[in-house]
C-alpha positions in Angstrom: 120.5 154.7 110.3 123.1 156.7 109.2 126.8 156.4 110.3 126.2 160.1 111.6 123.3 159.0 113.7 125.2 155.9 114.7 128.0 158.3 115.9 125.4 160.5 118.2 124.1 157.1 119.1 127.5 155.6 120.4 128.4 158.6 121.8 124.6 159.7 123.3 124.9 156.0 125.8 128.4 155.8 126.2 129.5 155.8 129.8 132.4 157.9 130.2 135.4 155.8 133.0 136.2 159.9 134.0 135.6 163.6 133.9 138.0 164.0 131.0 136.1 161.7 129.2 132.8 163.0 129.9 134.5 166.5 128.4 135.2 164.6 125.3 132.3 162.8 124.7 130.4 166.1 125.0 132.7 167.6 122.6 132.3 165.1 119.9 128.9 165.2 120.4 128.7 169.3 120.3 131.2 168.6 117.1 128.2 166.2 115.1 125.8 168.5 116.1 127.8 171.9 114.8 128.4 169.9 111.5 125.5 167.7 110.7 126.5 167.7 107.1 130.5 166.6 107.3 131.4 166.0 110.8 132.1 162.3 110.5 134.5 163.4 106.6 137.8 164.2 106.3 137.0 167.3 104.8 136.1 169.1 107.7 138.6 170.9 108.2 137.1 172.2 111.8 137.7 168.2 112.3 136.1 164.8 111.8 135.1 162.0 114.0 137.9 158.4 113.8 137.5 154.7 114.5 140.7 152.9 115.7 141.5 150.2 117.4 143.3 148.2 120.0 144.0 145.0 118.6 145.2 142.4 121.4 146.0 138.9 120.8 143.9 136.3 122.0 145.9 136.2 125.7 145.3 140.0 126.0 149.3 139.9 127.0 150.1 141.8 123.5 149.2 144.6 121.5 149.8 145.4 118.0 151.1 148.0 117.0 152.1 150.1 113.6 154.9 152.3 113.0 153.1 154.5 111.1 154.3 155.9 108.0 153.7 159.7 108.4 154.2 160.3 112.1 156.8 158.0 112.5 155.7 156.8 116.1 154.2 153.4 117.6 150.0 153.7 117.4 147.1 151.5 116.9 145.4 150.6 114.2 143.0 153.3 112.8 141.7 156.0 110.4 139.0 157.6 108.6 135.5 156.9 108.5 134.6 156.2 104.9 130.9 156.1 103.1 130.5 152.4 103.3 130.6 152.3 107.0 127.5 151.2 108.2 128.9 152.1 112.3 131.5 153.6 113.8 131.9 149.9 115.2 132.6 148.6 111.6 134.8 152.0 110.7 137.2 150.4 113.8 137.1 147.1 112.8 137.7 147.8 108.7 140.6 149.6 109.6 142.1 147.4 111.9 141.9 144.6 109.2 142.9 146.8 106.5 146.4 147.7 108.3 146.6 144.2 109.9 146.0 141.8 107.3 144.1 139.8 110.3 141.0 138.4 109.2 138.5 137.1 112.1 139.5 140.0 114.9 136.8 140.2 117.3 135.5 143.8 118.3 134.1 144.2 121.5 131.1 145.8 121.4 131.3 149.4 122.9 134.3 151.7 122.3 136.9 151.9 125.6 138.5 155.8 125.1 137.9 158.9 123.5 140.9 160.8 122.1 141.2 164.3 120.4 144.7 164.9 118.8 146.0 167.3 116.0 146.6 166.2 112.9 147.8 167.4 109.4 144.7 166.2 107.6 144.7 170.3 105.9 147.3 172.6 105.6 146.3 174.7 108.3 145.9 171.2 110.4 142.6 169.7 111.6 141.3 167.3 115.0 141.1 164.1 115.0 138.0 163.0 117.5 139.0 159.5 117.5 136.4 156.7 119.0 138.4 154.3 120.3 137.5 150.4 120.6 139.1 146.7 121.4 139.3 144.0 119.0 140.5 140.3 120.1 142.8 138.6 117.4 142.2 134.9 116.8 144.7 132.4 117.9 147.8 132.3 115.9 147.1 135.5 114.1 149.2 136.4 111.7 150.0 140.5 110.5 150.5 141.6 107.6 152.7 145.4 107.4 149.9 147.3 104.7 151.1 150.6 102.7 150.3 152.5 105.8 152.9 151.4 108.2 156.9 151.1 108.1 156.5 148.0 110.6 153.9 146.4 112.3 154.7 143.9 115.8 153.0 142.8 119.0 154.3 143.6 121.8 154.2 143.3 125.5 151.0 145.3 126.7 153.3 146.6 129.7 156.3 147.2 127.6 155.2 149.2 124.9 157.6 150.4 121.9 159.2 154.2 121.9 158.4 156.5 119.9 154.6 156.1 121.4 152.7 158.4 123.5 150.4 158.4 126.9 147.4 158.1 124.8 148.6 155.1 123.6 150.0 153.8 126.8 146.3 154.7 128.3 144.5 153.1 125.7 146.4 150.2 125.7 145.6 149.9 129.6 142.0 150.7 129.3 142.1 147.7 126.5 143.3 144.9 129.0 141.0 145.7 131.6 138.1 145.8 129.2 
């Protein structure tokens, strides 16, 4: 299978929590079916499917978070789907090692959240419809800041860093109760 036809998969069984959700899976969907060819590639400039993750420790009392480099705000761990992604599953959690440095983080199985936001992949900007999942750090994990990030810390799940935002904050939520 393809990590296109894992992406219709995903999304085709995934049980919304919420109308707005629903909305979005439908739109990501009607997104992979508009572009067969490059709808899960950053060069789709219409824009292209994401993995990212929540990464809490092993408690599930703290999230980590990076200050990312560009946008200069508190978000999860995340990016672009690249060709040796088998899944969207294994998108999340290569990601979430790569900007971690945390080796053994365990990814629950089905994705939590759904989140379309702008981004500046193209000079006339471009949509990131990010699949959203949970990963589970072992005990004692240590991070790692990568290139990506100005800082990278765990912090309170209920007293999250500013700058962040309410998808964050709702992801973060959605994350604990998973």
């Amino acid at each position: 299978m393809t990590l296109r036809g894992d992406a219709v998969q995903v999304l085709s069984g995934w049980r919304a929590p919420d109308s707005g959700q629903e909305k979005a899976r439908l739109e990501f969907l009607r997104h992979l079916e508009e572009h067969p060819a490059d709808g899960m590639w950053r060069e789709c400039v219409d824009g292209h499917i994401t993995a990212s993750t929540a990464v809490l420790d092993a408690s599930r009392t703290r999230v980590l978070l990076t200050l990312h480099s560009k946008i200069k705000a508190w978000l999860q761990l995340g990016g672009h789907c690249e060709p040796g992604d088998a899944t969207l599953a294994d998108a999340a959690l290569r990601e979430a090692e790569e900007e971690s440095g945390i080796r053994g983080l365990r990814l629950l199985p089905e994705p939590v959240r759904l989140d379309r936001h702008r981004v500046g992949c193209h000079p006339q900007g471009s949509w990131h419809l990010d699949v959203q999942y949970v990963a589970i750090a072992p005990e004692r994990a240590r991070h790692q800041v990568s290139d990506e990030s100005d800082d990278l810390g765990w912090f309170p799940v209920d007293e999250l860093p500013e700058p962040t935002d309410d998808a964050v904050r709702t992801l973060v939520a959605r994350a604990v109760r998973s």
